[in-house]
TIMI-2910 file (N, C-alpha, C, CB; in pm, 1 decimal, decimal comma, always signed):
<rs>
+----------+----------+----------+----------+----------+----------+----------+----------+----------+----------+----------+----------+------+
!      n_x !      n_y !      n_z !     ca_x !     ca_y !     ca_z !      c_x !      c_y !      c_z !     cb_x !     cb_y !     cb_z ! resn !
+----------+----------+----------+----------+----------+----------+----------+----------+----------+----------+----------+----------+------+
!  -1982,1 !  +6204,9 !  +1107,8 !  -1882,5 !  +6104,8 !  +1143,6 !  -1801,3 !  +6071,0 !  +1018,3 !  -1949,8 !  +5976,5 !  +1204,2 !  Unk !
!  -1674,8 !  +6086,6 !  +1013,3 !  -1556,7 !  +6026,0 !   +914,2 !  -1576,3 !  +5888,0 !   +837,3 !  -1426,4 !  +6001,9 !  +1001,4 !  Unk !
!  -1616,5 !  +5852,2 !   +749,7 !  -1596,8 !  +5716,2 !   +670,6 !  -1422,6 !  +5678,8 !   +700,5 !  -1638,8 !  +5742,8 !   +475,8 !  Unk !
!  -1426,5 !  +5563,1 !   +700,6 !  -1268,1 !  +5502,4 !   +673,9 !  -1240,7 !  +5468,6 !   +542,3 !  -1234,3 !  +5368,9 !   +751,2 !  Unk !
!  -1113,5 !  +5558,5 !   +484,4 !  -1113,2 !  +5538,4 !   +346,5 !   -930,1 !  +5476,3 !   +344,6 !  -1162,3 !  +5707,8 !   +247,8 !  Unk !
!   -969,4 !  +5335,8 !   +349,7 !   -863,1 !  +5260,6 !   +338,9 !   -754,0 !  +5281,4 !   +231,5 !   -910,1 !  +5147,0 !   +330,1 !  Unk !
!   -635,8 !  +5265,1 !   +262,5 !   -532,3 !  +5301,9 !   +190,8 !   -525,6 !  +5203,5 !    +67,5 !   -409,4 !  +5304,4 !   +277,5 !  Unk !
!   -449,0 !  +5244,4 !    -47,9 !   -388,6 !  +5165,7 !   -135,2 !   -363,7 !  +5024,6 !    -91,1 !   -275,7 !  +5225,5 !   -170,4 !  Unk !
!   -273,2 !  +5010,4 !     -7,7 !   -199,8 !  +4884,4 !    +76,7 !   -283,2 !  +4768,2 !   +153,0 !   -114,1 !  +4949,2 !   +194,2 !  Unk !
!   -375,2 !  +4854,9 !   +242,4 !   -512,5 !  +4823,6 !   +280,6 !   -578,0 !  +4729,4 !   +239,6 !   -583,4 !  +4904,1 !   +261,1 !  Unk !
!   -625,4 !  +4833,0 !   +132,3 !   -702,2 !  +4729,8 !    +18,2 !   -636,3 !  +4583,1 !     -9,9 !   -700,8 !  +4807,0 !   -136,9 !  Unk !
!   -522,5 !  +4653,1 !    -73,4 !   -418,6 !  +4529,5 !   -100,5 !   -458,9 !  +4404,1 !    -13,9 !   -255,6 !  +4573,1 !    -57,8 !  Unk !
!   -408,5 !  +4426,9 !   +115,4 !   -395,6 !  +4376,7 !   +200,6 !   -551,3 !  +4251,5 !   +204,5 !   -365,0 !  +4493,5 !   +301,9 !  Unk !
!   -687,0 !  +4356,8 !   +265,6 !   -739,2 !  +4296,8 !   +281,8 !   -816,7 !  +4215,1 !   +148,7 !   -781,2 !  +4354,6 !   +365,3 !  Unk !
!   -784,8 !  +4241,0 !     +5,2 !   -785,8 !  +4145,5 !   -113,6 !   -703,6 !  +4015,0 !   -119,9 !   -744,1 !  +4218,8 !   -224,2 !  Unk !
!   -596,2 !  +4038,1 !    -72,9 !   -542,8 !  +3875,2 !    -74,7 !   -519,7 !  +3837,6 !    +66,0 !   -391,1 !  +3847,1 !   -162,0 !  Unk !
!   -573,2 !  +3883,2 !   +138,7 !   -642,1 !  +3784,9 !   +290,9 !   -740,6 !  +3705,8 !   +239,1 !   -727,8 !  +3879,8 !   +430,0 !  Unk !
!   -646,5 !  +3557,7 !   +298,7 !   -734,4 !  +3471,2 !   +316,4 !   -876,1 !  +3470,4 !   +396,4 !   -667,4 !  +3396,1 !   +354,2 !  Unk !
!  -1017,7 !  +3482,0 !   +371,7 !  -1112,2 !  +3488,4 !   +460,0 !  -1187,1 !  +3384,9 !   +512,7 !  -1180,6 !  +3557,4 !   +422,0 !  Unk !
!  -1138,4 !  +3304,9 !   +525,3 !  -1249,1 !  +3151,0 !   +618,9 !  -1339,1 !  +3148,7 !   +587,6 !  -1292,7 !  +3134,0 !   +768,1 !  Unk !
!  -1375,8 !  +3293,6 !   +679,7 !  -1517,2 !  +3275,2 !   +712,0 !  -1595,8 !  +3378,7 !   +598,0 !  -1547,8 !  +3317,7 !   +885,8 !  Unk !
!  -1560,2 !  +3366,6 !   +492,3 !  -1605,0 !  +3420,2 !   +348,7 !  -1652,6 !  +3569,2 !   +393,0 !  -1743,3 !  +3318,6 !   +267,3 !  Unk !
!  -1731,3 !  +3623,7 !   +331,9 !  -1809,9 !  +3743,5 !   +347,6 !  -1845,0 !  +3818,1 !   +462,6 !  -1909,0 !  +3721,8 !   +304,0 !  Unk !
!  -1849,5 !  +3709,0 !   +532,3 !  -1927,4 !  +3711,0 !   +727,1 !  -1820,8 !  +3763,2 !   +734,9 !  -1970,3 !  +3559,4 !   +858,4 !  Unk !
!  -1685,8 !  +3707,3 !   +761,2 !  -1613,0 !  +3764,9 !   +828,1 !  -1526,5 !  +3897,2 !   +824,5 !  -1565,5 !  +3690,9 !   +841,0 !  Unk !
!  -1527,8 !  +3912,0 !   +649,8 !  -1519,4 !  +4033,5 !   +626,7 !  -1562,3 !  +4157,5 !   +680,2 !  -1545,9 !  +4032,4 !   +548,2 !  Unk !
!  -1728,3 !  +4103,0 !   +663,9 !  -1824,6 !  +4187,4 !   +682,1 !  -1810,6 !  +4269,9 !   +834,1 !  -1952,9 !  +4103,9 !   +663,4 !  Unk !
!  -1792,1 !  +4098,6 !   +959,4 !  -1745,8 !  +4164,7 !  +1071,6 !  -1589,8 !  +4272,4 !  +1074,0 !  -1734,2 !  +4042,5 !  +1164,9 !  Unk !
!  -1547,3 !  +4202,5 !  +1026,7 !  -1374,6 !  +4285,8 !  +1059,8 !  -1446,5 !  +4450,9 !  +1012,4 !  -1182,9 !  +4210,0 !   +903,3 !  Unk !
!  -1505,2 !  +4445,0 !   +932,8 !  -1480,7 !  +4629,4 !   +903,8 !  -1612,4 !  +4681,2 !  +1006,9 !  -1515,1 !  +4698,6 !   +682,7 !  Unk !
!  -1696,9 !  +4614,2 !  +1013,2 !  -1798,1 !  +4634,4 !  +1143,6 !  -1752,5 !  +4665,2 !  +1272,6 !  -1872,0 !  +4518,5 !  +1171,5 !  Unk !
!  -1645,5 !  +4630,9 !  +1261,9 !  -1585,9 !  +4617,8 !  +1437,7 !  -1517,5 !  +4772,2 !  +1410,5 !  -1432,8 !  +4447,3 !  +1493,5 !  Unk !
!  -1441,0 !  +4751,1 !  +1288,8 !  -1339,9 !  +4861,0 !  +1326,2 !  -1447,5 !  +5063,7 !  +1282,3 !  -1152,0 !  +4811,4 !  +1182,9 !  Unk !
!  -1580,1 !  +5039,1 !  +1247,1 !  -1656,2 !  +5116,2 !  +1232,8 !  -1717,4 !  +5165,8 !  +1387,1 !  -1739,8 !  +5059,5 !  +1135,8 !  Unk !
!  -1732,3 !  +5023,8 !  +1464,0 !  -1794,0 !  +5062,2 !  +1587,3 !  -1690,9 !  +5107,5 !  +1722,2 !  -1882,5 !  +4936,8 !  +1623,9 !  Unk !
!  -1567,7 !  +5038,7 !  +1643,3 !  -1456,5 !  +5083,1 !  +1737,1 !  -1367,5 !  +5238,9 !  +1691,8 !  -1344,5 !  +4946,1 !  +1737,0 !  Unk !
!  -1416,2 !  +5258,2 !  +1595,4 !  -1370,4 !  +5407,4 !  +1508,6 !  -1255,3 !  +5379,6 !  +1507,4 !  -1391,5 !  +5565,0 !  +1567,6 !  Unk !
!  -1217,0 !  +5290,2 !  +1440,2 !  -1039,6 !  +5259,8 !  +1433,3 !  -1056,5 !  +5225,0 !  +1297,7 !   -952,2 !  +5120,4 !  +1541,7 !  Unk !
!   -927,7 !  +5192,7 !  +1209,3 !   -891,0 !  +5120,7 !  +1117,2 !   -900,7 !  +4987,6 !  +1122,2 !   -791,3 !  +5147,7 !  +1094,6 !  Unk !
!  -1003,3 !  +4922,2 !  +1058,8 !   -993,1 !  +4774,5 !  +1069,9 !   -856,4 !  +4666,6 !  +1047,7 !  -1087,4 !  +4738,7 !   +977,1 !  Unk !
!   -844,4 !  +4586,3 !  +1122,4 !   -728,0 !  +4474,9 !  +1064,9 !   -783,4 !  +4359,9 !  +1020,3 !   -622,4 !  +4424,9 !  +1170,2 !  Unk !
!   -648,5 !  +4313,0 !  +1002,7 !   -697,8 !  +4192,3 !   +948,0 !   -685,3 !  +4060,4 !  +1069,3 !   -605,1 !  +4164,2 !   +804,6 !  Unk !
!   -736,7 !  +3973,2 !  +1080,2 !   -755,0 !  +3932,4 !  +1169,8 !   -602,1 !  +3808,6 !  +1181,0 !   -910,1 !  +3895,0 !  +1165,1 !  Unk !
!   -528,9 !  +3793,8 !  +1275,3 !   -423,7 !  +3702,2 !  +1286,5 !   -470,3 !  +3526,5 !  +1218,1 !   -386,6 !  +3706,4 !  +1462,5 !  Unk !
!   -328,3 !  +3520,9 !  +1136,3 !   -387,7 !  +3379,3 !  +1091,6 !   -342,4 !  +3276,1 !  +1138,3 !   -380,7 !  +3350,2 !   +967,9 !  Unk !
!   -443,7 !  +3190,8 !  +1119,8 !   -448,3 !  +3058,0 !  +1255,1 !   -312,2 !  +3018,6 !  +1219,7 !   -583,1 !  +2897,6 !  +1244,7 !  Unk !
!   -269,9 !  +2989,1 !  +1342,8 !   -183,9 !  +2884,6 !  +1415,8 !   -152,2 !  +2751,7 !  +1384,7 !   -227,6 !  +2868,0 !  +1521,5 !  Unk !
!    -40,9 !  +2651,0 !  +1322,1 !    -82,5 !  +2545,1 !  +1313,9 !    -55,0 !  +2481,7 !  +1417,2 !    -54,1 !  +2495,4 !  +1220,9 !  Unk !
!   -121,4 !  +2360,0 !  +1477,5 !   -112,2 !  +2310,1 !  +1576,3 !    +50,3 !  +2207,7 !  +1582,3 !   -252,1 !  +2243,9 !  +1587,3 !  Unk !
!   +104,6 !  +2247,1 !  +1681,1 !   +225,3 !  +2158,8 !  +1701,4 !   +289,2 !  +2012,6 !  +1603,1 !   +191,5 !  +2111,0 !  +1836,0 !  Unk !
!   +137,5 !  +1951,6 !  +1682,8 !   +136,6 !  +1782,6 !  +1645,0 !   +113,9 !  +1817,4 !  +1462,3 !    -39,3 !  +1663,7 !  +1744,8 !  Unk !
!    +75,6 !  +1909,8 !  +1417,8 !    +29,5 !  +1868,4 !  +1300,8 !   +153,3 !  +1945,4 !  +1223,2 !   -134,9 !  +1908,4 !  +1267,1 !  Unk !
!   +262,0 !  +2033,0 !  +1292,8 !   +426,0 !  +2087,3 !  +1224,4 !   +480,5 !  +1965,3 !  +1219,2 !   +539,8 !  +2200,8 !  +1322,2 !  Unk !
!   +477,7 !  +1834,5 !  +1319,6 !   +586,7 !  +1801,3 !  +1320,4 !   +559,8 !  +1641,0 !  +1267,7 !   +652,2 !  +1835,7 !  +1456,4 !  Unk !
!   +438,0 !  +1649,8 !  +1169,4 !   +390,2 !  +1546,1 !  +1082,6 !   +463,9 !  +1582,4 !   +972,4 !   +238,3 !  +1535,6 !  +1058,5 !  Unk !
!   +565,5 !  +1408,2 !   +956,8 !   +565,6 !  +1420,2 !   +790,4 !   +459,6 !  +1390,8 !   +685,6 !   +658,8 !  +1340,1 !   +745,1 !  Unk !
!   +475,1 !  +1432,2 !   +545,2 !   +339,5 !  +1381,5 !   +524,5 !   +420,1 !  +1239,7 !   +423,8 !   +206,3 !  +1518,5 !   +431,5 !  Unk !
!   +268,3 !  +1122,0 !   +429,7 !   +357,2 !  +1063,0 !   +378,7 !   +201,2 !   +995,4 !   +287,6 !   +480,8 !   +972,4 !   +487,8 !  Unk !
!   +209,3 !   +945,6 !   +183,2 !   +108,2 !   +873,7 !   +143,6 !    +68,3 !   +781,2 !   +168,8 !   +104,2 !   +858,8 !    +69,5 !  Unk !
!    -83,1 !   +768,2 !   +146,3 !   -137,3 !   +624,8 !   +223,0 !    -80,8 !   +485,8 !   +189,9 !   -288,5 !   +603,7 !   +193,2 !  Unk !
!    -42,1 !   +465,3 !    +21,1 !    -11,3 !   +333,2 !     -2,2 !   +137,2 !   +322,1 !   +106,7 !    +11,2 !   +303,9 !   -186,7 !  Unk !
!   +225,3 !   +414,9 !    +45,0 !   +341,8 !   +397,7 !   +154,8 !   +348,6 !   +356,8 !   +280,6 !   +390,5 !   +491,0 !   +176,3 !  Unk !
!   +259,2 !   +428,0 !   +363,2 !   +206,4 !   +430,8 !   +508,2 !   +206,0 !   +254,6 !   +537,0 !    +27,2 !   +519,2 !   +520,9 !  Unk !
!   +107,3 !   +207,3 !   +424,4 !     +8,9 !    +57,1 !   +451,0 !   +131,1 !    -64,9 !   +398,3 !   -178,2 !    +49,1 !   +317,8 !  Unk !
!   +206,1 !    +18,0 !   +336,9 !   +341,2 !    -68,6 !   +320,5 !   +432,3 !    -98,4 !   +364,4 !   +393,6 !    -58,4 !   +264,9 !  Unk !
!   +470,5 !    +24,2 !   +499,8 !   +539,0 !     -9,3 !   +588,6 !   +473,4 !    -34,0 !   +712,9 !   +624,9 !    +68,6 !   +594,5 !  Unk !
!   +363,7 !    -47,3 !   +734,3 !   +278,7 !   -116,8 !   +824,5 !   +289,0 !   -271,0 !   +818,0 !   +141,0 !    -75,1 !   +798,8 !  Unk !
!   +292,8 !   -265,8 !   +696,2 !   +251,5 !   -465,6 !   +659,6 !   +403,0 !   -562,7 !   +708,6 !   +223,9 !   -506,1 !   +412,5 !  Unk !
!   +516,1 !   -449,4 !   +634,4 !   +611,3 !   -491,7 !   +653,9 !   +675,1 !   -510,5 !   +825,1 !   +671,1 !   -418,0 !   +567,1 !  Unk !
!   +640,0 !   -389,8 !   +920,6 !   +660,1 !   -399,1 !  +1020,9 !   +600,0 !   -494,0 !  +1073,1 !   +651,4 !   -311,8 !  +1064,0 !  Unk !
!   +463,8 !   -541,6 !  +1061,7 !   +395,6 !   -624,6 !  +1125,7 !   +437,6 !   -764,7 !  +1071,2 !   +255,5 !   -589,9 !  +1115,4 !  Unk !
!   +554,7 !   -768,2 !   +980,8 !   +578,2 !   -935,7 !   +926,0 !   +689,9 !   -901,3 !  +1033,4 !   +625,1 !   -999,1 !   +723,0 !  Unk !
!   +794,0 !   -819,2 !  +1005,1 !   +911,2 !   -819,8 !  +1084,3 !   +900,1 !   -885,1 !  +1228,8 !   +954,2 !   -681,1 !  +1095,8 !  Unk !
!   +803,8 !   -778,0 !  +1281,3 !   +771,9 !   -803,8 !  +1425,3 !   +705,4 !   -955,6 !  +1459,7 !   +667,6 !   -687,0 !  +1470,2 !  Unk !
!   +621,1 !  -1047,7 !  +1375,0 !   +562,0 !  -1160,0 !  +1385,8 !   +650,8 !  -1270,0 !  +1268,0 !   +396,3 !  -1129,4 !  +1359,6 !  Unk !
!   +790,8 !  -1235,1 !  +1259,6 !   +861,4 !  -1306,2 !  +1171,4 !   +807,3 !  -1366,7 !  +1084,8 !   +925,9 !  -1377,4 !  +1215,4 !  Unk !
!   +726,6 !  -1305,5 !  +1020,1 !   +674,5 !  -1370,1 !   +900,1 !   +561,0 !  -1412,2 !   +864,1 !   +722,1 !  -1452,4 !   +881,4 !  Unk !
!   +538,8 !  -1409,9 !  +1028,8 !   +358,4 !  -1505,0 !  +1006,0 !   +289,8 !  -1451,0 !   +986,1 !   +274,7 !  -1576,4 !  +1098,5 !  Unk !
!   +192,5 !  -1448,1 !   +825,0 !    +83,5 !  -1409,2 !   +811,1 !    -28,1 !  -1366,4 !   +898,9 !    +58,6 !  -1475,1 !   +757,6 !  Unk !
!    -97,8 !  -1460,7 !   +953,1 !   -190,8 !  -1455,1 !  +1047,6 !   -189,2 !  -1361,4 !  +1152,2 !   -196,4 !  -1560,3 !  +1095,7 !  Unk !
!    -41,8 !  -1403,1 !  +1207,6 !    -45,2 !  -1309,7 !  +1352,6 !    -14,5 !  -1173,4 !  +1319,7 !    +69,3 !  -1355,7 !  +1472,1 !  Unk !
!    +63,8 !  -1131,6 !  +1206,2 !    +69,5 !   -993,6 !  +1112,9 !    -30,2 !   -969,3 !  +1088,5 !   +133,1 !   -983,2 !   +992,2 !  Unk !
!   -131,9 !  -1009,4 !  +1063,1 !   -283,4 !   -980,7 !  +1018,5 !   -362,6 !   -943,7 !  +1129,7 !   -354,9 !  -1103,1 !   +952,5 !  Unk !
!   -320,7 !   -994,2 !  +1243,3 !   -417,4 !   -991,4 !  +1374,6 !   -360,3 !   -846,9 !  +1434,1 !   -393,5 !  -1145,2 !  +1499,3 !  Unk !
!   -191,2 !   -821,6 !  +1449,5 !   -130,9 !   -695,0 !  +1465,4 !   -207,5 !   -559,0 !  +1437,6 !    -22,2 !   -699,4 !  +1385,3 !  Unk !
!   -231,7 !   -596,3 !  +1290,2 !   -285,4 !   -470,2 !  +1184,9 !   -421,5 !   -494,3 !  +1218,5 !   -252,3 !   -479,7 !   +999,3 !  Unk !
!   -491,9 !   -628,3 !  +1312,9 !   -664,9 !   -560,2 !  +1286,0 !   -719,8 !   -588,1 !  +1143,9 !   -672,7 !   -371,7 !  +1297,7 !  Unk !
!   -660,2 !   -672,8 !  +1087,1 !   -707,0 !   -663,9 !   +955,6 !   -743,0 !   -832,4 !   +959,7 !   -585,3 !   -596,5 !   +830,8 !  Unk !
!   -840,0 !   -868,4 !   +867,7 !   -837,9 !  -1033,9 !   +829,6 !   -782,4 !  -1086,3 !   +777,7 !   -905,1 !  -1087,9 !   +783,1 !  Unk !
!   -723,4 !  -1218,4 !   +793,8 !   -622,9 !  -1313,8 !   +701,6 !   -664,3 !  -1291,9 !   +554,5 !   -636,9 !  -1488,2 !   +739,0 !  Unk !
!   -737,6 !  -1229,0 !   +516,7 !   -778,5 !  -1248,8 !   +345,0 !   -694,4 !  -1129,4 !   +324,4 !   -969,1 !  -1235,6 !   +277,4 !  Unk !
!   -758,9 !   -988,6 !   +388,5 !   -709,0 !   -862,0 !   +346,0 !   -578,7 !   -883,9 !   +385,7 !   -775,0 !   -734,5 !   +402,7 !  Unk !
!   -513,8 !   -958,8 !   +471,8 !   -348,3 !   -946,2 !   +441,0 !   -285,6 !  -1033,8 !   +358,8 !   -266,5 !   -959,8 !   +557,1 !  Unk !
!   -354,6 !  -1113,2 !   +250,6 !   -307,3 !  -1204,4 !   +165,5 !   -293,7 !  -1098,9 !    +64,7 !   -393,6 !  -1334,4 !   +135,3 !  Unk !
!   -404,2 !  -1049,1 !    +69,2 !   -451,1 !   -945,2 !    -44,1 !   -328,0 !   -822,9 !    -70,5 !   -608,9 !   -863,7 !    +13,8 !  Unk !
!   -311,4 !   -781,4 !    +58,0 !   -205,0 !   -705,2 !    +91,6 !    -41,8 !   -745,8 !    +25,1 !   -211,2 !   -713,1 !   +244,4 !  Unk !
!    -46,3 !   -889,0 !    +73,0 !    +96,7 !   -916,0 !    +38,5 !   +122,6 !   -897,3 !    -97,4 !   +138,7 !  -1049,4 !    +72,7 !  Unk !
!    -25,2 !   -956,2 !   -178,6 !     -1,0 !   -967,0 !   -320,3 !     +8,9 !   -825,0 !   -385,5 !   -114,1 !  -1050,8 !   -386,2 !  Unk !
!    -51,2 !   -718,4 !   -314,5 !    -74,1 !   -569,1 !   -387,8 !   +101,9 !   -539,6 !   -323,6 !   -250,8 !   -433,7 !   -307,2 !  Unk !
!   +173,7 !   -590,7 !   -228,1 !   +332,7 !   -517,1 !   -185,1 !   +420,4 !   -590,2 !   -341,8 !   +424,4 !   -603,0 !    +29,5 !  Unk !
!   +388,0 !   -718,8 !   -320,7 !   +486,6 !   -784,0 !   -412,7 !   +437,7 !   -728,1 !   -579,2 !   +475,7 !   -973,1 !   -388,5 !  Unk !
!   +336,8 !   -742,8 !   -610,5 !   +305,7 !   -627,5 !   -728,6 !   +386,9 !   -487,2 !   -764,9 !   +171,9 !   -575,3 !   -696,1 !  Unk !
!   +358,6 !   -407,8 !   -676,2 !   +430,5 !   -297,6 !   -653,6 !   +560,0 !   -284,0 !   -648,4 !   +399,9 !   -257,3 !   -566,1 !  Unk !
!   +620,8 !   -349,3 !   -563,4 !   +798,7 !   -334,2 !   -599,2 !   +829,4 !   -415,1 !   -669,8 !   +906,2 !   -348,7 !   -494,8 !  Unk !
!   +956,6 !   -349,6 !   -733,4 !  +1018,4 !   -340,7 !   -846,6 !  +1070,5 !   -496,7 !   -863,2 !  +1129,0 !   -222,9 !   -843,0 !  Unk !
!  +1097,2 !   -531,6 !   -806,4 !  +1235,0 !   -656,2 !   -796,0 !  +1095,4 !   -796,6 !   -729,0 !  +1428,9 !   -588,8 !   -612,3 !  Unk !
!   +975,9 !   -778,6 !   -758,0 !   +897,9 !   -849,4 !   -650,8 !   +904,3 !   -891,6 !   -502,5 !   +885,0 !   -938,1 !   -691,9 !  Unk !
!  +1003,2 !   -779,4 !   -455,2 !  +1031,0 !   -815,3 !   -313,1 !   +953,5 !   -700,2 !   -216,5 !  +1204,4 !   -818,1 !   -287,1 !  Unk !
!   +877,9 !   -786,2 !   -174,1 !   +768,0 !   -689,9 !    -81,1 !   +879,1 !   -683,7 !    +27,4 !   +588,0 !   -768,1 !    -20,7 !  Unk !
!  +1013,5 !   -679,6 !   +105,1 !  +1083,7 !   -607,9 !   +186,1 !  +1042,5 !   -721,9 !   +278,7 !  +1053,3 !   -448,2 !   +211,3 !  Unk !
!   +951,2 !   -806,2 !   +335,2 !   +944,7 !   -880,0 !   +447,1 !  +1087,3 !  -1005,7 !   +460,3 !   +787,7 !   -947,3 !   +437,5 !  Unk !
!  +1099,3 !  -1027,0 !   +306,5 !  +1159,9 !  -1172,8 !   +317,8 !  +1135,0 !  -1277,5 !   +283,2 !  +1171,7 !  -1209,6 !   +401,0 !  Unk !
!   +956,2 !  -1225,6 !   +227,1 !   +867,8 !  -1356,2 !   +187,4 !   +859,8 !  -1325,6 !     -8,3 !   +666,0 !  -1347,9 !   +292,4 !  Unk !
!   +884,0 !  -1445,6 !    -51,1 !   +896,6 !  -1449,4 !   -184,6 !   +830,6 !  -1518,3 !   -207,5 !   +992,6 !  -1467,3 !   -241,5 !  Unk !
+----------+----------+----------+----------+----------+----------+----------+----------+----------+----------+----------+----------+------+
</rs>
């Protein structure tokens, strides 16, 4: 029976394929294509899922900054009920206000509250 003696390119190929599934999967891909007497491939690479193309990415402090701010907007201001919005406790959104107004430049955490 013929060994498969992979090409130049081949090689190439399957050296800078990414492998997941480390060794295993290597190991299968040329297993298959031994038992199938074919030239092994490389296996198609995953897919990204929709919801996760059409995510911007954005960082967490950012994220928690325009959270805080939406939730003053939307409860005009009021601490408390901004705090209750977010699920969070009146302390952690005191805490909050003081880490927004820290952070920007001009001490204006964007709500309105100085």
């Amino acid at each position: 029976r013929p060994r498969w003696k992979p090409s130049a390119e081949t090689l190439r190929q399957f050296c800078e394929y990414h492998w997941p599934g480390n060794i295993r999967q290597l190991g299968h891909v040329i297993e298959q294509g031994y038992v199938l007497d074919c030239e092994p491939r490389l296996p198609e690479p995953p897919q990204r899922r929709a919801s996760e193309a059409a995510l911007p990415f954005i960082d967490l402090a950012q994220l928690r900054r325009a959270a805080v701010r939406q939730a003053l907007r939307a409860t005009r201001g009021h601490k408390g009920r901004a705090a209750r919005l977010l699920g969070v406790h009146a302390n952690t959104m005191t805490r909050l206000l003081a880490q927004l107004r820290r952070d920007e430049p001009n001490g204006d955490d964007g709500s309105g509250l100085s």
